[in-house]
Every structure is written in C-alpha cells, then in structure tokens.
C-alpha positions, 0 to 999 in steps of 0.5 A, spaced: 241 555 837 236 553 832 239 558 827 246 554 828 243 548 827 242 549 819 249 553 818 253 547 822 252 542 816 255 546 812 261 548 816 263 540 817 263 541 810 268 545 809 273 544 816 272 536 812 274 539 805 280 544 808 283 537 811 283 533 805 286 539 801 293 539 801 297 533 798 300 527 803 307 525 803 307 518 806 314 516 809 318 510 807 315 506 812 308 508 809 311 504 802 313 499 806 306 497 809 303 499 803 306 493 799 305 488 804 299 489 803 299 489 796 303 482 796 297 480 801 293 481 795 296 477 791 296 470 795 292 465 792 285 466 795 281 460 799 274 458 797 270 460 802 264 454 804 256 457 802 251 455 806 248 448 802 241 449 803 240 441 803 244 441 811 238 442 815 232 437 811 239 432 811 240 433 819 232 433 820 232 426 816 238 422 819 236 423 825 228 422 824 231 415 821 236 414 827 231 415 832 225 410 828 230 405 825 232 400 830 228 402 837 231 396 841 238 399 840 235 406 842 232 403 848 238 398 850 245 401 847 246 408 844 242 413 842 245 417 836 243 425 834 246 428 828 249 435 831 252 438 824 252 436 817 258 440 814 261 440 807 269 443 809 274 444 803 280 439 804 285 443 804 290 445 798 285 442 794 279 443 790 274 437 794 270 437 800 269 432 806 262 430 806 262 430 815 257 428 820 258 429 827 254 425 831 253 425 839 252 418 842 248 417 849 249 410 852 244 407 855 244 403 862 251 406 864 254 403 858 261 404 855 259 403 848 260 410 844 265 408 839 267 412 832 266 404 829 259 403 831 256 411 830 260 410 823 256 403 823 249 406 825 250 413 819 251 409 813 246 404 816 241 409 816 244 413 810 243 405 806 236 404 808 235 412 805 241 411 799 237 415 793 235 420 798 243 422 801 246 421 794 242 427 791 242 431 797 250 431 797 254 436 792 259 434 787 266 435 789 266 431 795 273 427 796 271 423 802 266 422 808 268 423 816 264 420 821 265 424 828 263 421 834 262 425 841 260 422 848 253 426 851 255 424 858 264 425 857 263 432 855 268 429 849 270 427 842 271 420 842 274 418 835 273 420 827 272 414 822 273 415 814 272 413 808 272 414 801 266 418 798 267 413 791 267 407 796 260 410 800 257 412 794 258 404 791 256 401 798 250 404 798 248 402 791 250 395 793 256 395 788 261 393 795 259 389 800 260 390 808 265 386 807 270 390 802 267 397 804 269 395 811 276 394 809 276 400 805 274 404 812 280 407 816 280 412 823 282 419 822 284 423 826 279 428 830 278 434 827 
C-alpha cells in the first residue's frame, strides 16, 4: 500500500488529462444557455452598498445621547435605542437613504410609540450634536428615513422622511421647526 500512494497522484493526473483531451460538441441547447448567460452580463450592474465604517461610532453616539439627554422623558414616556444606521442606495439612482431604525419602548403600559415622535427625538438628539452627524454621513445622501418599531408589539410602527437638504438646514439652524416640520412627510415602512 505505501508504494501506491506515491504513484496515485501521478495516476489521477493522467485519468484527469485523458478526460479533458478530446474536443466537445455542445448542442443547440448549451448555445442558447450560453447566451443567456451572456445577455445577463450585460445588464446594468447595481452598486452594492460598502461597509461605512462611521456606522458603529454613529449608533454608539446616538444612542449615548438618547439615553442621557432627557432622562424624565426616559423615565415617564419612551425609551429610544438606535438598532441600525444604514446607508441603502435608491433605487435607479445614484444617491442614497441616510436610514435610522429605532426601537421604542413605552413606559408605564403607555401607548406612545409613534413614527413622529421617534423622528422628533433622532433629529433632537442629532441638532444638540449637529457638527458631529454631518461629518459622519458620506456625500450622496438624497433623503433621511426614520423607522419606528414597537419593543413590546414585536412590530414596525411606522417610517417618516425628510429631505437630507431639508435636515441638513434644520440643523444648522437655516430652517426653523416650523418650516422643516412641514417639509417632513410619513413613508412607507420599508
């Protein structure tokens, strides 16, 4: 047995070569697979989404602020955590959705998990740090979308949207919570 082992690779070699050595005829059918697949190649390809590595530092920020900023809100109406900051591509387009899904626990049995008042509390906590989250979000950014999910209902609540231009200004102060409040509208839960 130990004088095959040295000769086994040898064989495989040529049982492999003596497989490989004749010409192929591929059928109709094999040419019509073969430009099938040739068509798929030439689709427009989708740009896939990288790994921006500001997302952890931006998740560990927002939700330092949530749980430190208004600790009577914490305690009597909702806790906010920040679950996932995400950066998705529109599609057919070259810009990308600035997305931020939140989870919302009431207090006290309450029913105060709404889409408006968790988009409420991220810009509140983004405006007290507004240098901070406009340096950490990469250009290309069209809109922002603020996903609300209920703790308790094991649910998505509800998304609300606003242009990035429009956060962008309401942070820097050139729009008042008035005229951005208007601009803000519901979406549809992704």
């Amino acid at each position: 047995m130990k004088r095959f082992l040295p000769i086994l690779p040898i064989i495989l070699f040529l049982l492999l070569n003596a497989c490989a050595s004749g010409t192929a005829q591929a059928s109709s059918d094999m040419w019509a697979l073969f430009g099938l697949t040739q068509t798929a190649t030439m689709w427009t390809p989708v740009p896939t989404q990288t790994f921006n590595a500001n997302i952890p530092t931006m998740i560990t920020w927002l939700n330092a602020d949530l749980s430190t900023a208004n600790p009577l809100e914490w305690t009597l109406d909702a806790e906010y955590l920040v679950t996932n900051v995400s950066f998705p591509n529109v599609q057919n387009s070259q810009a990308s959705v600035f997305r931020v899904d939140v989870r919302c626990e009431c207090v006290n049995g309450t029913e105060c998990c709404i889409p408006e008042r968790t988009f409420v509390v991220i810009i509140g906590s983004m405006k007290r740090n507004a240098n901070t989250i406009l340096a950490q979000v990469p250009g290309g950014v069209s809109r922002m979308l603020v996903v609300c999910s209920d703790l308790k209902k094991h649910i998505r609540v509800g998304a609300m949207s606003a242009s990035w231009q429009d956060v962008t200004d309401y942070l820097l102060g050139h729009l008042t919570g008035h005229q951005f409040g208007a601009r803000v509208t519901r979406a549809a839960i992704p």
